[in-house]
N, C-alpha and C positions, 0 to 999 in steps of 0.2 A: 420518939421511937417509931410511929407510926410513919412519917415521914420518911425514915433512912428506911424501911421497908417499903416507901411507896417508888423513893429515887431507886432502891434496888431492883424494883418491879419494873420501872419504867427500865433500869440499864437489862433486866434480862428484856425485855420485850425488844429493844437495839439489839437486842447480841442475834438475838434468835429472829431478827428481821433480817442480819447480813449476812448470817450461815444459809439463810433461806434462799437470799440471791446469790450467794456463790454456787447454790445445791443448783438453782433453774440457768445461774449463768453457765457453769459447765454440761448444764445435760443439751442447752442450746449451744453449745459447741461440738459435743458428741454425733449431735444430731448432725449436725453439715460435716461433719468427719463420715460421718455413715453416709450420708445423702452424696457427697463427693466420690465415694469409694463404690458407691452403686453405681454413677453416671461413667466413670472410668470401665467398668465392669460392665455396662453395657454399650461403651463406644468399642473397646475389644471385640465385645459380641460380635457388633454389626460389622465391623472390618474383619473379624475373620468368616465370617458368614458370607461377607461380600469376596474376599478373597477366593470363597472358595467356589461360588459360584460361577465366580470369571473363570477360574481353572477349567469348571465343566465345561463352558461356552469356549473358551479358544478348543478344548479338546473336541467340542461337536464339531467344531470352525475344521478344524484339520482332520478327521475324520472324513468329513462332506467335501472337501476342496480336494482330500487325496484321491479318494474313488473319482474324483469328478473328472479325471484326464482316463481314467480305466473306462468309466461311463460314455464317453465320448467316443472313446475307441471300440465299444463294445457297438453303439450307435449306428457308427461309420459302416463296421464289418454288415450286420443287420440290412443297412440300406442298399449296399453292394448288393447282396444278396436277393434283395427285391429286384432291383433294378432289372438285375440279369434276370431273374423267375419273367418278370413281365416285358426284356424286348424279347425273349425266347416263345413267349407264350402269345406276343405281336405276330413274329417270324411267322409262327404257325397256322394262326389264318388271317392272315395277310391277304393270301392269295384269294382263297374264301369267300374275302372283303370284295376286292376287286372284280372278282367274276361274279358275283352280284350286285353289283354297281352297274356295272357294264350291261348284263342283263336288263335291268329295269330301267337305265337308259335309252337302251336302244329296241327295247319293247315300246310298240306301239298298240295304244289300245283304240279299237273302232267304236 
């Protein structure tokens, strides 16, 4: 008798060795189920994070390249405007220039 109690002891200690690796073989499956589903979940992240920062950057892109034909022309107008301020302000002693030129050339000192 003590034996079919020992064979029964040995066959629960089997039974309750394979429920045990079925219990760690599925939670090791669980786990790369979840470990999968997190790496999926953060490649989305990064692509729509990447996605959306390229948005901003073409949006800076066109923003800066639109003004940049307004910027140039605003530029143009500006240097127009010097140009003429300083041959006007040439024109004006011009003469000024010359007659003191002339002067100090043709002073002679003893």
């Amino acid at each position: 008798m003590d034996s079919m109690k020992g064979q029964g002891g040995i066959q629960m200690l089997l039974t309750a060795e394979q429920e045990a690796q079925q219990i760690i073989s599925s939670a090791k499956n669980l786990k790369l189920v979840r470990l999968k589903q997190a790496k999926e979940e953060a490649e989305r992240d990064a692509k729509l994070y990447q996605s959306n920062m390229e948005a901003a950057y073409q949006k800076k892109i066109s923003e800066t390249s639109g003004s940049s034909g307004s910027n140039v022309k605003r530029l143009d107008e500006e240097t127009a405007i010097k140009i003429q301020s300083l041959t006007e302000s040439a024109d004006r002693v011009s003469s000024d220039v010359v007659a003191m030129l002339i002067k100090h050339v043709t002073t002679v000192k003893a």
